[in-house]
Structure formats: structure tokens, C-alpha cells
C-alpha positions as CSV (number, residue, x, y, z in Angstrom):
1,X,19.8,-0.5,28.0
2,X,16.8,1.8,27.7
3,X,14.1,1.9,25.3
4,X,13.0,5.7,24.7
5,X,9.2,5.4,23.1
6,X,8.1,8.4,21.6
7,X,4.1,9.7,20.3
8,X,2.9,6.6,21.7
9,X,-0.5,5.7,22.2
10,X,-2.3,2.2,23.3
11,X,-1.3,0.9,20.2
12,X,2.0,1.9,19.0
13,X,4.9,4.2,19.3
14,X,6.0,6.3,15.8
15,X,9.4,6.1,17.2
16,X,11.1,3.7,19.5
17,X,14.8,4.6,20.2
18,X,17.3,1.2,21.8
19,X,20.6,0.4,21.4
20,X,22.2,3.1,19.4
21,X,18.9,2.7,16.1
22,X,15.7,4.0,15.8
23,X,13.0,2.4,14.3
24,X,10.2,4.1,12.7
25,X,6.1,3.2,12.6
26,X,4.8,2.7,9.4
27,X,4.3,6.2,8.1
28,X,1.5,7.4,5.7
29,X,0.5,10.7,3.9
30,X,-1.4,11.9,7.5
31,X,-1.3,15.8,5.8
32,X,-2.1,14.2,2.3
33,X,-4.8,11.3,2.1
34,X,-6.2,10.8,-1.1
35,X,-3.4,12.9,-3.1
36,X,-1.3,11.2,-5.6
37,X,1.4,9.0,-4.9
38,X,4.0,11.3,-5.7
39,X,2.6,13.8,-3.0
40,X,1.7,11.2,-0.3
41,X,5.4,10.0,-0.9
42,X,6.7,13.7,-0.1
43,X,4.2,14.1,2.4
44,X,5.8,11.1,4.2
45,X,9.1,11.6,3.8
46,X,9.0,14.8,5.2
47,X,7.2,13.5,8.1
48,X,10.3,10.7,8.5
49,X,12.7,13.7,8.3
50,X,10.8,15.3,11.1
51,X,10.9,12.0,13.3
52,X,14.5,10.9,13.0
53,X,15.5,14.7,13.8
54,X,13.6,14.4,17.0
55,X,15.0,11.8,17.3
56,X,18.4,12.6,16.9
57,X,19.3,11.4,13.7
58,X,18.8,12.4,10.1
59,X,18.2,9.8,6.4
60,X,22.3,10.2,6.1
61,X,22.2,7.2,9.2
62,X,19.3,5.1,7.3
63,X,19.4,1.3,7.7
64,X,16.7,-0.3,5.7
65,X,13.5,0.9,4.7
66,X,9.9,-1.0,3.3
67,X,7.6,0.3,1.1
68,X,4.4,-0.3,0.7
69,X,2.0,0.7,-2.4
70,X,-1.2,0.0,-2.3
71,X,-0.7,-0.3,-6.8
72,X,2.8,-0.9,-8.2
73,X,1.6,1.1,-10.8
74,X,2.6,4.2,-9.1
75,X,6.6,2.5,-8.9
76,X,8.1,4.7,-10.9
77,X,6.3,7.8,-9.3
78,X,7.1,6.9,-6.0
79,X,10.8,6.5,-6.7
80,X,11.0,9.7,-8.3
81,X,10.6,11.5,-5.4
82,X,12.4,9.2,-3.5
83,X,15.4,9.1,-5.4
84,X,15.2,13.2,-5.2
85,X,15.1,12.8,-1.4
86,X,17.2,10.2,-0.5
87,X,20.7,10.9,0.2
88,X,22.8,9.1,-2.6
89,X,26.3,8.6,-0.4
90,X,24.2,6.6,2.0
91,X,21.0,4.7,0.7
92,X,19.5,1.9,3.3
93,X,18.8,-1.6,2.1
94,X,15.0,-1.5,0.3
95,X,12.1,-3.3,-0.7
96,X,8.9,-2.3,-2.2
97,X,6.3,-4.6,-2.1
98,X,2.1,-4.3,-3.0
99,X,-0.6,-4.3,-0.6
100,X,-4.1,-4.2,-2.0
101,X,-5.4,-2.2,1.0
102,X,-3.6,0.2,3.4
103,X,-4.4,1.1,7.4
104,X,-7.7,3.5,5.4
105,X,-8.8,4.0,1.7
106,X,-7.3,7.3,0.8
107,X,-3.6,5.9,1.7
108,X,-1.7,4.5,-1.2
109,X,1.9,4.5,0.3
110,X,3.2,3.7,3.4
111,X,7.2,3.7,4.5
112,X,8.9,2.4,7.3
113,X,12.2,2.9,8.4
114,X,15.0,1.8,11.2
115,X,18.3,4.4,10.9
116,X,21.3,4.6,13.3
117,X,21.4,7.3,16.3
């Protein structure tokens, strides 16, 4: 089978497409650091939107998806603008969990996802 890797650098891909999924780099608020979380949560999920399309799939074929704040204090903010986005006939298994420090300081979310092709 092959492995498509897309926006890959010596690190990391953002996307890597095998076996009929594609799984998702952790994404964070790259066009909003040090907004709120509600706006580095849209900022993000726009982003995964524009991944999975190039990919060749949409959040209808989501899997599973982690979340990552840095202060579950912003919970209820988060899911607010993730329950406005996400499509309701098809949510992925979730978790949520806190991390007192992201990949830089002005990140307080991060979201990774794996969806079907």
C-alpha cells in the first residue's frame, strides 16, 4: 500500500494518507496565536477543514479526534465552537485532556484528527 505524506518537513508531515484514513498533525491556531480559545479553536478547525479537503475527505468521515488545552478552564468555550462546527450525524470518538504548556506560549489549543478517505 502507499503512504502519501503531505507539507512535510524534517520533522513531520500535517497529513499522512495509508490505507483508505488520513491522519492529521497536531494542529494549532498558526493564523491566531495568542487570541482566545474560542478563536484559536475556529482558527484550527478551519485549518483541519482545509487539510482533509486536500486530502480528499471532509469532518462528515471523522474517526477520533484529541484535544488538547493548555487550561480546562476554556472547556466550555472550546466546545462551543466545536459543537457549531462539527457535523452532528457523524461525530468521531473524543477526548479532551490538559497540558500545562503547548508546542509555544501563545497556543492554548491544539487538535488532532484521523478521518476516513
Amino acid at each position: 500500500m502507499s503512504i502519501n505524506r503531505m507539507h512535510s518537513g524534517p520533522r513531520m508531515s500535517q497529513v499522512v494518507v495509508h490505507g483508505g484514513m488520513v491522519h492529521l498533525a497536531g494542529q494549532v491556531a498558526q493564523r491566531a496565536p495568542g487570541a482566545s480559545v474560542g478563536e484559536q479553536t475556529t482558527d484550527i478547525l478551519a485549518r483541519i477543514d482545509e487539510l482533509l479537503a486536500e486530502a480528499g475527505t471532509d469532518k462528515s468521515k471523522l474517526l477520533s479526534a484529541t484535544i488538547w488545552l493548555t487550561d480546562m478552564a476554556g472547556f466550555a468555550e472550546m466546545n462551543a465552537v466545536w459543537d457549531a462546527w462539527i457535523d452532528p450525524e457523524n461525530p468521531p470518538a473524543r477526548a479532551c485532556v490538559q497540558s500545562p504548556a503547548l508546542a509555544a506560549p501563545a497556543f492554548d489549543v491544539e487538535i488532532m484528527v484521523s478521518a476516513a478517505v
